[in-house]
N, CA, C and O atoms as CSV, one atom per row, in Angstrom:
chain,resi,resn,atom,element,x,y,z
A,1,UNK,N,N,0.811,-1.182,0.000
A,1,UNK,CA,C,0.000,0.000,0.000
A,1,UNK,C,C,0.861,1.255,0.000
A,1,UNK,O,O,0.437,2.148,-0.733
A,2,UNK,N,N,2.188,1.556,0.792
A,2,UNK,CA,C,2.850,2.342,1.054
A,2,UNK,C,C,3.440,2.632,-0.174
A,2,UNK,O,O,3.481,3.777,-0.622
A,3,UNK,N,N,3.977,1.493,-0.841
A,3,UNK,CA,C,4.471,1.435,-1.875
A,3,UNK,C,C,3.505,2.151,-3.521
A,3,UNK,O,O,4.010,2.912,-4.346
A,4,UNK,N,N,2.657,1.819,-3.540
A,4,UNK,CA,C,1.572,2.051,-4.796
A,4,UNK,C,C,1.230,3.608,-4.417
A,4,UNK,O,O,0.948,4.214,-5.451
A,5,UNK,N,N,1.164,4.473,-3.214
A,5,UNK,CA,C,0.916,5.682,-2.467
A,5,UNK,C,C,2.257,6.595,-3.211
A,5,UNK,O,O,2.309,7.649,-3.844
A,6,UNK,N,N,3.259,5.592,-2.768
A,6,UNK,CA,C,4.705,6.330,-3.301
A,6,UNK,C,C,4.713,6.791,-4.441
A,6,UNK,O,O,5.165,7.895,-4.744
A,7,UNK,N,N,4.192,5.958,-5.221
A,7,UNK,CA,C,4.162,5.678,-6.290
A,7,UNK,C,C,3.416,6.730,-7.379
A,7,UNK,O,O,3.881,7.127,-8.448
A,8,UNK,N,N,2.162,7.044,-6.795
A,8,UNK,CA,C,1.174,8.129,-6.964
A,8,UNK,C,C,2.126,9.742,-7.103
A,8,UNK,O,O,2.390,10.541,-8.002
A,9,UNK,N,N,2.442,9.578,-5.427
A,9,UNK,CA,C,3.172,10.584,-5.372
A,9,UNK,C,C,3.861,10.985,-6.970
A,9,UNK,O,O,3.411,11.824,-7.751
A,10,UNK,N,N,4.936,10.209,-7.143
A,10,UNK,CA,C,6.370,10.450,-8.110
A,10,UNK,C,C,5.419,10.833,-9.159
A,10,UNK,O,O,5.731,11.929,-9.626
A,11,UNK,N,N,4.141,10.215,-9.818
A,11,UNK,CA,C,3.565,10.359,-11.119
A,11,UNK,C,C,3.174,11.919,-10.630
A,11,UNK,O,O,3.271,12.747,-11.536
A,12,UNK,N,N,2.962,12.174,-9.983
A,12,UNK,CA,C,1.750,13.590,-9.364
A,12,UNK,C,C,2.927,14.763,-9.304
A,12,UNK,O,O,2.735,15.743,-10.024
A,13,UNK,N,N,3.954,14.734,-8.616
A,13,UNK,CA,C,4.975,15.463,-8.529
A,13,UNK,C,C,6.162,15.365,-10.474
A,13,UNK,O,O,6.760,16.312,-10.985
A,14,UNK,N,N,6.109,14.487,-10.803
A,14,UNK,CA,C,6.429,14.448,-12.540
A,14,UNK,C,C,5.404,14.799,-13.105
A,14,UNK,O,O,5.717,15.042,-14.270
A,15,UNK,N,N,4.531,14.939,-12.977
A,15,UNK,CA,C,3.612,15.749,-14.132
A,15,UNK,C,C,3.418,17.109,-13.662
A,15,UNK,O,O,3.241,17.915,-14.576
A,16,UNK,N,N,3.397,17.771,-12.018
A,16,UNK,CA,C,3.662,18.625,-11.866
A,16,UNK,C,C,4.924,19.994,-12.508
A,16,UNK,O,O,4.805,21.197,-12.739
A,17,UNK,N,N,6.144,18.941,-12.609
A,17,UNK,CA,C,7.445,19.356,-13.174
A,17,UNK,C,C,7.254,19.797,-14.492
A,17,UNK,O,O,7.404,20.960,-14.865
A,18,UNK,N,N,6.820,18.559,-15.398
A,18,UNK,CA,C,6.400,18.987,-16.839
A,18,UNK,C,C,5.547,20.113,-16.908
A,18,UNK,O,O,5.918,20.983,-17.696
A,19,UNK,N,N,4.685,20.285,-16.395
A,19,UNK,CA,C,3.781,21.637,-16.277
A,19,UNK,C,C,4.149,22.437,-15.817
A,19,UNK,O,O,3.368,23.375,-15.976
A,20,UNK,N,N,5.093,22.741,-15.179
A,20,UNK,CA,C,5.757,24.066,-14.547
A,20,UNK,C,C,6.697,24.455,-15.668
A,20,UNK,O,O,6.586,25.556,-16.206
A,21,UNK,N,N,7.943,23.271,-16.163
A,21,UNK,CA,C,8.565,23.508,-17.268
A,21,UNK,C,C,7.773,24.271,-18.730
A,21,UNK,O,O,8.238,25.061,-19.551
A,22,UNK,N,N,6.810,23.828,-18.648
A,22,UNK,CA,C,6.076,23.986,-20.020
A,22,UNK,C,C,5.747,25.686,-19.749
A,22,UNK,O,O,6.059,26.641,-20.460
A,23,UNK,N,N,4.955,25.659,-18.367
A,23,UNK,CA,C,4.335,27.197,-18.068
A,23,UNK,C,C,5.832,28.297,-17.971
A,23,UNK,O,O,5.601,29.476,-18.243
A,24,UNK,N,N,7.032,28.001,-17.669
A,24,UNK,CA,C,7.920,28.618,-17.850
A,24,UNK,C,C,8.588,28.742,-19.539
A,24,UNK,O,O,8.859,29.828,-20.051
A,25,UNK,N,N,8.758,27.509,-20.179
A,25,UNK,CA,C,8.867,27.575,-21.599
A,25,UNK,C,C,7.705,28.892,-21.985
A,25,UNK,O,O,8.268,29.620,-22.803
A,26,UNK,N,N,6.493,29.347,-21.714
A,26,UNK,CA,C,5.870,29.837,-22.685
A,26,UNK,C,C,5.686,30.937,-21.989
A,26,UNK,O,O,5.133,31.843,-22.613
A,27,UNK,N,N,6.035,31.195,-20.663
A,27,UNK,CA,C,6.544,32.491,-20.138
A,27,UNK,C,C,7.829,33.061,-20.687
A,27,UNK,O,O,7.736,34.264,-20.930
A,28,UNK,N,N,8.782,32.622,-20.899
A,28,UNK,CA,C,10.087,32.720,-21.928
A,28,UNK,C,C,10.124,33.443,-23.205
A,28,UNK,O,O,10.753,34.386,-23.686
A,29,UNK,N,N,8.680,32.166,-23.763
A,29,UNK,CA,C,8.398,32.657,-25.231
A,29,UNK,C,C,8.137,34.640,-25.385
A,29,UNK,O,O,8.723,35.530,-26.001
A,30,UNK,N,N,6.718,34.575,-24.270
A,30,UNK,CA,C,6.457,35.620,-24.001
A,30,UNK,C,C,7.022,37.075,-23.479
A,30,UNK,O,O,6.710,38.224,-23.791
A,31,UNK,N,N,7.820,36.632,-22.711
A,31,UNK,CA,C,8.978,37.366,-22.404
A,31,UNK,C,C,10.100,37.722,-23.692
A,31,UNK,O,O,10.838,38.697,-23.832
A,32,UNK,N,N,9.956,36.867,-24.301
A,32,UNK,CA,C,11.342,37.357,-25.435
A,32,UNK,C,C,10.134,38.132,-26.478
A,32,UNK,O,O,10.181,39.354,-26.616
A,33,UNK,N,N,9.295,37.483,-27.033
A,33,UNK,CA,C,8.275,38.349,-27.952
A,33,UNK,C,C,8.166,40.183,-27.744
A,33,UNK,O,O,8.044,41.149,-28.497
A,34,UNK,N,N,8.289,39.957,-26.304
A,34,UNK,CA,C,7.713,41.158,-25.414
A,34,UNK,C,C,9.382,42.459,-25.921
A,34,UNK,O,O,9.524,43.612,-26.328
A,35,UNK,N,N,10.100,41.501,-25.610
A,35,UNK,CA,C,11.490,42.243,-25.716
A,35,UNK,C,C,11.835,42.216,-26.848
A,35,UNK,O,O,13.054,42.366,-26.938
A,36,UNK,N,N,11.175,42.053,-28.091
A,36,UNK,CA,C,11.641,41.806,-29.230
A,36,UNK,C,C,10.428,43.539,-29.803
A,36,UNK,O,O,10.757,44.481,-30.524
A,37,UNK,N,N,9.127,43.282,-29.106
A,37,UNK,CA,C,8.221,44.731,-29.745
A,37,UNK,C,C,9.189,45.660,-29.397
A,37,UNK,O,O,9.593,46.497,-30.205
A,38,UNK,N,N,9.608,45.577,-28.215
A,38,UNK,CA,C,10.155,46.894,-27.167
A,38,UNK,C,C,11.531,47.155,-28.373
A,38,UNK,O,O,11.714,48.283,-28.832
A,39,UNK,N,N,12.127,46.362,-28.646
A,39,UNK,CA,C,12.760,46.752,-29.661
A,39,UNK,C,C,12.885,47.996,-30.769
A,39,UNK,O,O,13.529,49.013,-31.030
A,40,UNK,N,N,11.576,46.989,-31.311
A,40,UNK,CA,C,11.654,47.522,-32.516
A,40,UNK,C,C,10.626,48.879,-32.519
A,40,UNK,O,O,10.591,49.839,-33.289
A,41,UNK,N,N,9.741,48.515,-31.230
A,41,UNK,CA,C,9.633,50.526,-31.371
A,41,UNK,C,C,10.241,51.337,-30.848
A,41,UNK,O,O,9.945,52.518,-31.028
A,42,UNK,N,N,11.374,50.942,-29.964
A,42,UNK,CA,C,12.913,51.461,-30.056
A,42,UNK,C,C,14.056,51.975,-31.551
A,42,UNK,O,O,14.720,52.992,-31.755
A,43,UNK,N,N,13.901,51.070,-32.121
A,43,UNK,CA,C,14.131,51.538,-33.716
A,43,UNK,C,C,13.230,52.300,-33.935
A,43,UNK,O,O,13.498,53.418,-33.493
A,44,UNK,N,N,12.154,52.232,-34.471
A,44,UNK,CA,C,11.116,52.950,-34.601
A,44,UNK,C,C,11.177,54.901,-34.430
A,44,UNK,O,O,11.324,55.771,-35.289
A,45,UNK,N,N,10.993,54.980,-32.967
A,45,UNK,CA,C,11.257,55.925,-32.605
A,45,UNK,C,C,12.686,56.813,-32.522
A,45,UNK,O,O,12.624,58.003,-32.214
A,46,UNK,N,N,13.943,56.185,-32.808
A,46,UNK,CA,C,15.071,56.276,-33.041
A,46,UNK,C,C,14.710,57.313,-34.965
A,46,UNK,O,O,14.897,58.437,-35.431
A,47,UNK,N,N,14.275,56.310,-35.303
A,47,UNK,CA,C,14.476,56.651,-36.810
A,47,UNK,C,C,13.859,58.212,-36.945
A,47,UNK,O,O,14.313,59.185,-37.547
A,48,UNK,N,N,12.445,58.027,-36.013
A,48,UNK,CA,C,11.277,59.465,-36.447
A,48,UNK,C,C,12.602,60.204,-35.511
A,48,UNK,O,O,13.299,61.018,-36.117
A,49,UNK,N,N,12.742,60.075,-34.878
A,49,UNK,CA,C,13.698,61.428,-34.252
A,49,UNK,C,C,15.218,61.654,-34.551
A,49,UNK,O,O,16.004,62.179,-33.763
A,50,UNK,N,N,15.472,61.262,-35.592
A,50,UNK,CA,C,16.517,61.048,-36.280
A,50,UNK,C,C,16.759,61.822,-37.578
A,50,UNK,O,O,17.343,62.828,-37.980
A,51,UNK,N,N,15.859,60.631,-38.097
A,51,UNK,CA,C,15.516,61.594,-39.678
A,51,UNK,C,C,14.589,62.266,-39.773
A,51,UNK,O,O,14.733,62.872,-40.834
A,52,UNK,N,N,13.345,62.666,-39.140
A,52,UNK,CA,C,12.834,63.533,-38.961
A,52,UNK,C,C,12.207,64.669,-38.216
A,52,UNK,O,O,11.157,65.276,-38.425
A,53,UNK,N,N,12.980,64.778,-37.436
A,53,UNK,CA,C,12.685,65.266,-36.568
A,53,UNK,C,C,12.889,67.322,-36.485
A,53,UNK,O,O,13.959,67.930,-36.489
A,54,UNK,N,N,11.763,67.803,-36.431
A,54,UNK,CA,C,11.452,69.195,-36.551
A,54,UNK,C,C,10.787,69.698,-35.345
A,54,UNK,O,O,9.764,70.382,-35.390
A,55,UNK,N,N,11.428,69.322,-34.187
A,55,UNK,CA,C,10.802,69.990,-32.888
A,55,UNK,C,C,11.614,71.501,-32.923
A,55,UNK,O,O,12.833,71.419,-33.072
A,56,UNK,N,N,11.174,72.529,-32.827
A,56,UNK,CA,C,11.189,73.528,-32.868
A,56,UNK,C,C,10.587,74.193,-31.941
A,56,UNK,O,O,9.451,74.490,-32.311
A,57,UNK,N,N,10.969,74.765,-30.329
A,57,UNK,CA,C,9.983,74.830,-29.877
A,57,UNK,C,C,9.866,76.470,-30.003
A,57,UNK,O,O,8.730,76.815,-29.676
A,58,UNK,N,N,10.753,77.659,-30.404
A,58,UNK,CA,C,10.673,78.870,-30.862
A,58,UNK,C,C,10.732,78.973,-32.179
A,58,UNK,O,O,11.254,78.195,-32.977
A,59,UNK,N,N,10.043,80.196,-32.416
A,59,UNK,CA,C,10.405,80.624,-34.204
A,59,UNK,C,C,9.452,82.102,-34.046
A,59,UNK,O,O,8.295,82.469,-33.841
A,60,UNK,N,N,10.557,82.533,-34.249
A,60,UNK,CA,C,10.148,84.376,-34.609
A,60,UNK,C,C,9.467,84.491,-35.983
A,60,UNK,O,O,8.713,85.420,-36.272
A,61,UNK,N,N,9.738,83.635,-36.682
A,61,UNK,CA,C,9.264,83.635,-38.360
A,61,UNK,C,C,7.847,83.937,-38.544
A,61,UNK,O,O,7.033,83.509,-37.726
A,62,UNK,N,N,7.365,84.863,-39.870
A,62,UNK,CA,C,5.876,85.062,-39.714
A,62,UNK,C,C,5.665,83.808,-40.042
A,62,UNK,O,O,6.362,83.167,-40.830
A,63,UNK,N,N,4.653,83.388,-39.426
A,63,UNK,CA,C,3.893,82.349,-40.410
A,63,UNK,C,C,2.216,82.737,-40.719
A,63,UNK,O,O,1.534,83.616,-40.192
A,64,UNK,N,N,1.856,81.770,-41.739
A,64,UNK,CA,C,0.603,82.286,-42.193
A,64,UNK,C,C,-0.573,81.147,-41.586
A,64,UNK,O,O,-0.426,80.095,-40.965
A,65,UNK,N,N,-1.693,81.816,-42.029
A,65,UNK,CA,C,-2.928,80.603,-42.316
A,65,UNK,C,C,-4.026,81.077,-43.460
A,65,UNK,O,O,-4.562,82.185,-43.444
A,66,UNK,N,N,-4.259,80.111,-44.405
A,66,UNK,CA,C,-5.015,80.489,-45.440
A,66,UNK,C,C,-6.561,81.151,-44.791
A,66,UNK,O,O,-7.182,82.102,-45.266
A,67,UNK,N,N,-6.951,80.296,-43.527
A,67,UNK,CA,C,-8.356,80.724,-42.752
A,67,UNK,C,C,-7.986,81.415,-41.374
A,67,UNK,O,O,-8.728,81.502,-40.396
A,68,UNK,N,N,-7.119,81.732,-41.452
A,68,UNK,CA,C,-7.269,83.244,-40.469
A,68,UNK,C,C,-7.055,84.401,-40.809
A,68,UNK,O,O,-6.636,84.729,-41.919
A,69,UNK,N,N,-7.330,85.190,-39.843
A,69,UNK,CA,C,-7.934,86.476,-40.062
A,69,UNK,C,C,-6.528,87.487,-40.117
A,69,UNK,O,O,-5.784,87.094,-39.218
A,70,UNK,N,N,-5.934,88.595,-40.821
A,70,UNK,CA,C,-4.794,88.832,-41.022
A,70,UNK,C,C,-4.301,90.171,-39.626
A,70,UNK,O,O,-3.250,90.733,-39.318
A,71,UNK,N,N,-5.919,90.211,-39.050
A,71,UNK,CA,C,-5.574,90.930,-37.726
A,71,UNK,C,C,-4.756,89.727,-36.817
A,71,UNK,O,O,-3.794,90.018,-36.107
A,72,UNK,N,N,-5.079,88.881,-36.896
A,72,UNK,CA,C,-4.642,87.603,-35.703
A,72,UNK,C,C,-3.218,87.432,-36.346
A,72,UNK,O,O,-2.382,87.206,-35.472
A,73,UNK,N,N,-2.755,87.467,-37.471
A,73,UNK,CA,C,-1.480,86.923,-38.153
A,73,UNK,C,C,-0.673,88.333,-37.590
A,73,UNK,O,O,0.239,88.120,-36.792
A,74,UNK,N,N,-0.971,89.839,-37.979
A,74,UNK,CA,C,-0.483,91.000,-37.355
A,74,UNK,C,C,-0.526,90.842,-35.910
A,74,UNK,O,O,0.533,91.237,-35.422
A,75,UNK,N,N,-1.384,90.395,-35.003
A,75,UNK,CA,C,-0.756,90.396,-33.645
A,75,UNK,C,C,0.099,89.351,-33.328
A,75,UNK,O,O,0.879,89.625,-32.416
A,76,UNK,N,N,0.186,88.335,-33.757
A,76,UNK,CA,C,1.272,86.832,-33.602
A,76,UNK,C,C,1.843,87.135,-34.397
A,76,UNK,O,O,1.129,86.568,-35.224
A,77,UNK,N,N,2.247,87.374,-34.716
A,77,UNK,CA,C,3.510,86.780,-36.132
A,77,UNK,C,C,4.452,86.778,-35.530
A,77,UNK,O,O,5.201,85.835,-35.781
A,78,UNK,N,N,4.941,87.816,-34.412
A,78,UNK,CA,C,6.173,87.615,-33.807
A,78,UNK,C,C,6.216,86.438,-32.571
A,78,UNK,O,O,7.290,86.167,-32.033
A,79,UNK,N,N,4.614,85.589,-32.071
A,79,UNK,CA,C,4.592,85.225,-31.507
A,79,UNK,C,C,5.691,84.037,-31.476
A,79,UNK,O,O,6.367,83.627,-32.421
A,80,UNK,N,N,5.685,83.543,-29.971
A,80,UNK,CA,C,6.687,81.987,-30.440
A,80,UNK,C,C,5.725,81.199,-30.408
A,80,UNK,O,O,4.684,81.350,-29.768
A,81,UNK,N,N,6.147,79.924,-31.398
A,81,UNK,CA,C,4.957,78.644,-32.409
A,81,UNK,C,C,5.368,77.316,-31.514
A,81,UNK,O,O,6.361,76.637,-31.776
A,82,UNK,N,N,4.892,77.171,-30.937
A,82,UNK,CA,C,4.878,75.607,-30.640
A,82,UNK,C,C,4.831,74.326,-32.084
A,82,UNK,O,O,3.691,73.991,-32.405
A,83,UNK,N,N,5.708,73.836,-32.679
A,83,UNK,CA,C,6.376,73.385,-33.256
A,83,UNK,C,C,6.564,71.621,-33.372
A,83,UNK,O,O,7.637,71.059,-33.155
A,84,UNK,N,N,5.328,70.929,-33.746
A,84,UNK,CA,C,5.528,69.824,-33.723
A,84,UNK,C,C,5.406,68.625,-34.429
A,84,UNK,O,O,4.246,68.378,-34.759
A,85,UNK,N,N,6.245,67.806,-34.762
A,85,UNK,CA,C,6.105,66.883,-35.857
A,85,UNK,C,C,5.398,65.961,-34.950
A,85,UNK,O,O,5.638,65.487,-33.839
A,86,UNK,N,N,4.135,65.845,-36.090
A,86,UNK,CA,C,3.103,64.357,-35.396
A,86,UNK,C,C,2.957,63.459,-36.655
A,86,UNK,O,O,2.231,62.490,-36.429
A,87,UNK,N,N,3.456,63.516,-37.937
A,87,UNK,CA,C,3.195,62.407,-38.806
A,87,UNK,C,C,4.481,62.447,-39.692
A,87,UNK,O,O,4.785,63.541,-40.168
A,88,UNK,N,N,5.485,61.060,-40.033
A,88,UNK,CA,C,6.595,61.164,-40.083
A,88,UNK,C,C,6.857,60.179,-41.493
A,88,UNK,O,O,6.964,59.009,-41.124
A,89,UNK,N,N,6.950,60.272,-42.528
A,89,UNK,CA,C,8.350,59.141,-43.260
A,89,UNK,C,C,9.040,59.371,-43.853
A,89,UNK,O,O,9.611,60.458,-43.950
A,90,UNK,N,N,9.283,58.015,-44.689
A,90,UNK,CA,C,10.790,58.481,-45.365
A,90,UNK,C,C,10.039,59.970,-46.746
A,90,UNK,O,O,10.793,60.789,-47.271
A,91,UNK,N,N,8.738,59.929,-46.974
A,91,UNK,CA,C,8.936,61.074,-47.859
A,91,UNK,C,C,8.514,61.767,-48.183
A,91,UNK,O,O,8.651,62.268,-49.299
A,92,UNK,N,N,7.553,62.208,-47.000
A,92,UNK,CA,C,6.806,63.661,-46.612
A,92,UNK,C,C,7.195,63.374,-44.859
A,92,UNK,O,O,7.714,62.427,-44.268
A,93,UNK,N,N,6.787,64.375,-44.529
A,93,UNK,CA,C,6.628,65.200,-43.320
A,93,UNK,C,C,5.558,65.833,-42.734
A,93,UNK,O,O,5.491,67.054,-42.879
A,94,UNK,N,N,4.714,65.270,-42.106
A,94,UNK,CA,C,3.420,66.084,-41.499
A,94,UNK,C,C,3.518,67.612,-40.265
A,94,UNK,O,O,3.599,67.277,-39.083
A,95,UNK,N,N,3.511,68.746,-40.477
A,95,UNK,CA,C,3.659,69.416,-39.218
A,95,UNK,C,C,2.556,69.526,-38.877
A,95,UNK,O,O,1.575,68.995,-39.396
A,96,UNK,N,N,2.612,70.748,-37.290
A,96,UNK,CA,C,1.417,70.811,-36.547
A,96,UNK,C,C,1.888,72.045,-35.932
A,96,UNK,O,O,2.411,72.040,-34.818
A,97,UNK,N,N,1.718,73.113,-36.627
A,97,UNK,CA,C,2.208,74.798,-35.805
A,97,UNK,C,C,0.893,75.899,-35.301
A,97,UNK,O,O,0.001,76.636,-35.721
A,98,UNK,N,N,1.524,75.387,-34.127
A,98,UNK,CA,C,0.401,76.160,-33.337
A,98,UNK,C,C,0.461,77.109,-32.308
A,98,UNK,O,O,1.254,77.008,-31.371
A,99,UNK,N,N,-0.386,78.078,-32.446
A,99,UNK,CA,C,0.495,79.426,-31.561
A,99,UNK,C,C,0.414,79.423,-30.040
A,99,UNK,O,O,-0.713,79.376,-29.548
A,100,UNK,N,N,1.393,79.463,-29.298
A,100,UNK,CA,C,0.800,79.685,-28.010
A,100,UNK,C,C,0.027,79.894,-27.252
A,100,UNK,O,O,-0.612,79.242,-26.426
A,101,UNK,N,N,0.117,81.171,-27.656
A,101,UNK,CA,C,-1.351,81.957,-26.732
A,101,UNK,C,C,-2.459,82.153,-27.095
A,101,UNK,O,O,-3.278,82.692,-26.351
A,102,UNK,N,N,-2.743,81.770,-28.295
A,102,UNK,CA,C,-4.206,81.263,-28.518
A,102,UNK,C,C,-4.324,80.071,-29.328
A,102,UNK,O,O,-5.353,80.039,-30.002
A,103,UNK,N,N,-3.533,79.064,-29.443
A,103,UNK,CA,C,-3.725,77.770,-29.707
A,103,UNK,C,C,-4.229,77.533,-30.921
A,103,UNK,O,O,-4.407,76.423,-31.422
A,104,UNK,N,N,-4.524,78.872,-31.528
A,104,UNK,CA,C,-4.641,78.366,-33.133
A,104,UNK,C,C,-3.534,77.922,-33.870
A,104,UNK,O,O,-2.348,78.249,-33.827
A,105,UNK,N,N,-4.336,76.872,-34.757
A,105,UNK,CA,C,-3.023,75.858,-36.289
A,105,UNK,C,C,-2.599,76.884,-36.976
A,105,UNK,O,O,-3.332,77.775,-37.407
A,106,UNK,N,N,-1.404,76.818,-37.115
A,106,UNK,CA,C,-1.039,77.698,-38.764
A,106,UNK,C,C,-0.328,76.415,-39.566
A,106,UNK,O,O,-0.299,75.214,-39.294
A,107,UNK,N,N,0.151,77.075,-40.510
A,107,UNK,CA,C,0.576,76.828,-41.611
A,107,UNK,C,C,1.856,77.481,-42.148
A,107,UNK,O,O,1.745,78.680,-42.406
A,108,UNK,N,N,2.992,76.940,-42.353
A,108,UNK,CA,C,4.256,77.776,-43.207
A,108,UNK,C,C,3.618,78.576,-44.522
A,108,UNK,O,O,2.746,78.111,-45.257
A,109,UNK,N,N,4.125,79.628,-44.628
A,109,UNK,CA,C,3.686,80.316,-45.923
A,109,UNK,C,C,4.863,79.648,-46.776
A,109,UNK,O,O,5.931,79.980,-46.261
A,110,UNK,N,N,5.017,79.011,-47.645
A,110,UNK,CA,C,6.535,79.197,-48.313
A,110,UNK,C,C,5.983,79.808,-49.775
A,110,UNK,O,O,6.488,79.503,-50.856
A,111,UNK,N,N,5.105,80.520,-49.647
A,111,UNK,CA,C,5.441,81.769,-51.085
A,111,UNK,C,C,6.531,82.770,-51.063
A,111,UNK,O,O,6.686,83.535,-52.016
């Protein structure tokens, strides 16, 4: 009886093992997957702030807007532009210039 009990045991405690091994194998998996995203939006973000990167957080420069009003462009123009790249690749460039103190979008004039 002692013996066949023992016996139980070893099967109960070996299949325990295999299942711990296995739940660690696919914690592993998960763990490296995990460190493999972290990566690459490490590259990722490397690249946008690399090659494109146009943070600017002053600029005396006039800038324009096709829909504002040219009283608002005469009181800002000298304002400073909050300056920010939000859409990035290899072959355009999205900006986002927006004035301080009243939080309206502009736009670069390049005429």
């Amino acid at each position: 009886m002692e013996k066949a009990y023992a016996e139980r045991v070893r099967e109960l405690t070996r299949r325990e093992m295999e299942l711990a091994q296995s739940e660690f194998a696919r914690a592993r998996h998960m763990w490296e997957r995990a460190r493999e995203e972290v990566e690459k939006a490490e590259i990722m973000k490397e690249k946008a702030t690399t090659n494109n990167t146009t943070s600017i957080t002053t600029a005396t420069t006039s800038f324009s807007n096709s829909s504002s009003s040219s009283s608002h462009n005469n009181r800002h123009h000298h304002q400073i532009l909050d300056m920010m790249n939000i859409n990035s690749s290899s072959s355009s460039t999205c900006m986002e210039i927006t004035c301080q103190s009243c939080r309206q979008r502009f736009r670069p004039n390049y005429n």
